[in-house]
N, C-alpha and C positions, 0 to 999 in steps of 0.2 A: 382561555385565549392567550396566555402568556406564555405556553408551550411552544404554542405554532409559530409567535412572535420571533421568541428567541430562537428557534429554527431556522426562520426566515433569515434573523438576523445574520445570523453563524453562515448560512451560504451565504450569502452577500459578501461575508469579509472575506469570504474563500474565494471569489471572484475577483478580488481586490487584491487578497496573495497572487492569485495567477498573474495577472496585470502589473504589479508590482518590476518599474523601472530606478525605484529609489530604496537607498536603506532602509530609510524612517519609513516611509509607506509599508516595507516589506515587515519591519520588525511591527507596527500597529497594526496591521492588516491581520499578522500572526496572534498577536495577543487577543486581540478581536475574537477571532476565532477561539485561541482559547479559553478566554474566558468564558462565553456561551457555552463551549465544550464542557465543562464545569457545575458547572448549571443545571444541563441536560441528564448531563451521571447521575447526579443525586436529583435526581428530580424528583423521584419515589420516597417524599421528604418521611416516610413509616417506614421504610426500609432500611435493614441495619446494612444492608451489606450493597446497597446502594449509594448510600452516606458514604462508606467505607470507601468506594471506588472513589469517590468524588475529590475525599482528600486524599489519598494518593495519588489521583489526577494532578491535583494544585499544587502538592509537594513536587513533584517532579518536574510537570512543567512551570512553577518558578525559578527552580535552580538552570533549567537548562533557559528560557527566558533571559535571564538573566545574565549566564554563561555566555550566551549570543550577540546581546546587545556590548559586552565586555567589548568580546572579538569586533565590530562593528567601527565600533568607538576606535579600534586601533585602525582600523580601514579611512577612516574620515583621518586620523592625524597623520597618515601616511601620504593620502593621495588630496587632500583638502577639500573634500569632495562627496556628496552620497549618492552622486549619480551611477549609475552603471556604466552607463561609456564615458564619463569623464575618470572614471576610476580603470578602466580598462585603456586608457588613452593616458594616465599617468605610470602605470605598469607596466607600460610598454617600451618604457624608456628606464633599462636595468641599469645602466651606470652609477646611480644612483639609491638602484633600491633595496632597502632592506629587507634580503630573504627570508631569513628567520622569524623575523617579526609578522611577515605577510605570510608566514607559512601558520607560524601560532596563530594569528587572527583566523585564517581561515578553518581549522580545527576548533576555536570557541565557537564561530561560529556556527559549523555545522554540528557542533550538538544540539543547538536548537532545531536546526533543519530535520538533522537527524529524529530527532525524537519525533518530529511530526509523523514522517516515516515509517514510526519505529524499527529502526535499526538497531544491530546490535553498536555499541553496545548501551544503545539509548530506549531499549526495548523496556526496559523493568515495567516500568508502567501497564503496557498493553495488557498482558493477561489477566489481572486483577481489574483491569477497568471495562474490561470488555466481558467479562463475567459476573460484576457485580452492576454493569447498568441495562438500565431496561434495554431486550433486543432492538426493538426499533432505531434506541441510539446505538446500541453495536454497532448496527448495521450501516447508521449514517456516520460514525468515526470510523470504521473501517474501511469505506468507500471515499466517503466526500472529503475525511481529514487527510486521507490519503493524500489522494489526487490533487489536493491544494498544494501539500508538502511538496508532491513529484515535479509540480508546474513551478513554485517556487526554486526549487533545489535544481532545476535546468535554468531558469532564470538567468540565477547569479554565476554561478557557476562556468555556463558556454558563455553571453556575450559579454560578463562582466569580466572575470579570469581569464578567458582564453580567446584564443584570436580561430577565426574561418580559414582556411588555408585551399589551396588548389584540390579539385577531386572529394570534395564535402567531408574531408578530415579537418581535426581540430587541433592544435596548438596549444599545451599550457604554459603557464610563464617559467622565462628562464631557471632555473634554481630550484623552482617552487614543487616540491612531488608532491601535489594534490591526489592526480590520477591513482597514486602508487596508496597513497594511503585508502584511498575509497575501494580497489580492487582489495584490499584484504579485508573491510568492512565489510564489502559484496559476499565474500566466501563466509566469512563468520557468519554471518544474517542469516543465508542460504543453511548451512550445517545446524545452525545453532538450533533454529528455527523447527527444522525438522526431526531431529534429534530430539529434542526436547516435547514435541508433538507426539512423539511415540507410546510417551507414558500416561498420555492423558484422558479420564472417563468421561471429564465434562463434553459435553460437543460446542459450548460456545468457549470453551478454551483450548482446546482442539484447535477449533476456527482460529482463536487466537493467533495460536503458534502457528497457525497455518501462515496467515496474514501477517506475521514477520519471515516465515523463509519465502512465501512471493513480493516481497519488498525485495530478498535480496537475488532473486530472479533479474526484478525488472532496473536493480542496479549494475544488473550485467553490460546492459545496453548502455546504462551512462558511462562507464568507467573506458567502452571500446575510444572514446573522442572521435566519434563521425556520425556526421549524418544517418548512415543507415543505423548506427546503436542507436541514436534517440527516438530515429520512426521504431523502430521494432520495442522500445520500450513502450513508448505512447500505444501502439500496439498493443501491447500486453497487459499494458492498465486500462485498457477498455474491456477488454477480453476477465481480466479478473474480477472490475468490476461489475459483470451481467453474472458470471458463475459465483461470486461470493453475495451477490444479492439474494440469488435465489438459495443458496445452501442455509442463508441466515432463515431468508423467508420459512422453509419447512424448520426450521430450529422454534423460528416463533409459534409455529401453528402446532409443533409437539408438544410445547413446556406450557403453550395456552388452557391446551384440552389437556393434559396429565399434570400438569404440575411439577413435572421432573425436566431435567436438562442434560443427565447422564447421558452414555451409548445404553447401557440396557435400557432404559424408555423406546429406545427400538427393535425389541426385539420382537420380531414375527409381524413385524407392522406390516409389511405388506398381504399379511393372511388376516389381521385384524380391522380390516376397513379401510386401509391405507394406503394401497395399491398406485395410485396417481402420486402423491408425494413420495412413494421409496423409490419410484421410477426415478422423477425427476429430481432426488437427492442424489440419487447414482449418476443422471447425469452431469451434477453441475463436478461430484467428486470427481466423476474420470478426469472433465475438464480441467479443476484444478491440478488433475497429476499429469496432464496432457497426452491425454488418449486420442488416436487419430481419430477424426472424424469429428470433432471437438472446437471451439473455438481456441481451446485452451493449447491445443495442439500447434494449431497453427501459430498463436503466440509464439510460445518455446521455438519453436522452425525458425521465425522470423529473429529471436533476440540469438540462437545457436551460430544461422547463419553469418550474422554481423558480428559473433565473437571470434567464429573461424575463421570469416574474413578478415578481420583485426591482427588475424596469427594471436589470438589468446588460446591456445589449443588446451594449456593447462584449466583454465577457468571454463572452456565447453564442458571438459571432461568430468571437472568437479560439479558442475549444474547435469549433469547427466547423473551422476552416481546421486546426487543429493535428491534430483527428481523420483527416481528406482527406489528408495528410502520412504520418500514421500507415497509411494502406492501403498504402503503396509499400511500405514494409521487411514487410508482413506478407503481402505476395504472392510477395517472392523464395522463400523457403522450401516455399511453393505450388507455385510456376513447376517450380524445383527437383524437387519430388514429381512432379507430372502432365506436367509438359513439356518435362522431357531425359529424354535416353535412357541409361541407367549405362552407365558405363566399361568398367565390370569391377573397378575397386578399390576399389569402396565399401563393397566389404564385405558378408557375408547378416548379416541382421537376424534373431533368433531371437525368438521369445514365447513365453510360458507362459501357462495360463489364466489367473491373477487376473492379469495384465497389458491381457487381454482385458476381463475383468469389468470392472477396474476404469475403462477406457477406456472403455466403453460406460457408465458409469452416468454419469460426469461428463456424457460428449458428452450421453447422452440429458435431462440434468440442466440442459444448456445449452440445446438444444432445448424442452424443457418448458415450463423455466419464461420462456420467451422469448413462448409461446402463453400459459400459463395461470402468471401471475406474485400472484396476489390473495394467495396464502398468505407469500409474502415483502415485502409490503406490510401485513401484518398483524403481519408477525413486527416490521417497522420500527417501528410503531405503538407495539406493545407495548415496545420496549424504549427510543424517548423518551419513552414516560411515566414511564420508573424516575427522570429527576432534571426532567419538565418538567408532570407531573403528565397524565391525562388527554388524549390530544389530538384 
């Protein structure tokens, strides 16, 4: 019972991040969550390398925790204040403000952000916690811890920092190059991410690295300062999160029935019973590498257009070459399914219905909305007008 408890718990405070119009709410909201997050890793209290994630979890996000609240602290002695628009409505009057200072606070800051993220280069964490806890939690820290980070990290960031301006462009504070440092965060994330994915046999650390170079995707759209970057990112974290559900889902249902988690645990699976799951493995990877026809596709479209709109021509370029990169590691696993032939030791793959169900509603979810995407550009809409009014 205290699995589902602390589950329940841990969304809840992710709700509470989203929502988040004050420091201290945002900084306990965040803790909230990680600590449940903590929890959840080591849940598998027999497991060494479960345990193992757990505290490297708590090692990390302490220090960035804690780095956070630092920066935080210098925001409240600057502006008097833990409101968002009372801090945004003292910063707005630079005669008096100290740049330096508000530029430091804002970099302790977002390492905590960051790390929710995981960003480079707040990433350390991720591959080791997302491979040493049960997939179910992969699955829901790589989704949900996400998502909470992305909604908080838009947050603070547009109505707190920067001002609305004519034509749904944004405005940072005089002095302050926030923007400038997050676009080379962006590039890093993106390269690092995928690059470093290339080498890897695990498929839930694969995933991993996968899930820090689309963090630094869908940082493309923050960094442009306009409206149409935040819809196209909001975009894209919806769109990721249907295609990384389902790639975890068949991850859970290999390592259930085999025991293994490697890419050879796939080999010839679609000749060995598997047929439905190699399908709709291929599909959630095209989508993650944005293959037309894709949801994932349409993503990338939508965060390309708003970088090229932006005249970031360099930053399209580099999420182009970095995406081309991204097709090699997400074809081995392909290769693997459709074109060896099995050993004999890889093991049968067993399924039950809701394994089925629920693989087929993602993939068809992938597919859909890759054709007919209007309802998730609506949902985008509606949910930057909660702090950018109307758009």
């Amino acid at each position: 019972g205290e699995y589902y408890a602390i589950l329940l718990a841990s969304t809840f405070a992710m709700f509470l991040m989203a929502e988040s119009a004050n420091l201290l709410m945002a900084y306990l909201a965040l803790e909230f969550v990680s600590l449940t997050s903590y929890i959840l890793t080591g849940f598998l209290r027999h497991n060494r390398r479960s345990l193992e994630a757990a505290l490297k979890y708590l090692i990390y996000g302490g220090v960035a925790s804690g780095t956070m609240i630092y920066g935080m602290s210098w925001i409240f002695g600057i502006t008097g204040s833990l409101d968002f628009s009372v801090i945004n409505k003292v910063l707005s009057t630079p005669e008096h403000l100290p740049v330096l200072a508000v530029f430091i606070a804002l970099v302790l800051i977002l390492t905590g952000m960051g790390y929710k993220v995981s960003s480079v280069p707040f990433h350390m964490w991720a591959p080791d916690v997302y491979t040493g806890a049960p997939i179910p939690i992969t699955t829901f820290l790589a989704i949900g811890s996400k998502a909470a980070g992305f909604a908080l990290l838009t947050r603070f960031f547009f109505p707190a920092i920067s001002h609305l301006a004519a034509g749904g462009s944004w405005t940072a504070l005089a002095g302050v190059d926030w923007p400038q440092l997050l676009l080379v965060v962006c590039v890093i994330t993106m390269t690092l991410g995928n690059l470093a994915a290339l080498q890897q046999t695990n498929m839930k650390r694969l995933l991993a690295y996968s899930s820090i170079a689309q963090a630094g995707y869908a940082l493309m759209g923050f960094v442009v300062l306009s409206n149409d970057g935040i819809r196209a990112m909001l975009f894209y974290l919806f769109a990721y999160y249907v295609m990384d559900a389902g790639a975890f889902l068949v991850v859970m249902i290999v390592a259930n029935s085999t025991g293994r988690e490697d890419v050879e645990a796939y080999r010839g699976l679609a000749w060995r019973g598997g047929i439905v799951p190699a399908v709709a493995l291929t599909i959630f990877l095209f989508s993650l590498t944005g293959i037309p026809l894709t949801v994932g596709f349409i993503g990338k479209f939508y965060l390309f257009a708003a970088v090229i709109k932006g005249q970031f021509y360099i930053l399209a370029i580099v999420g182009i070459l970095n995406s081309v990169v991204s097709l090699y590691y997400y074809l081995k696993p392909i290769r693997m399914m459709f074109f060896e032939q099995p050993r004999g030791d890889e093991g049968t793959v067993r399924f039950e219905a809701w394994n089925y169900s629920l693989m087929g509603v993602l993939a068809c979810a992938t597919i859909v909305f890759g054709l007919y995407w209007s309802p998730i550009i609506s949902f985008a809409n509606r949910s930057l007008s909660f702090f950018t009014g109307p758009a």
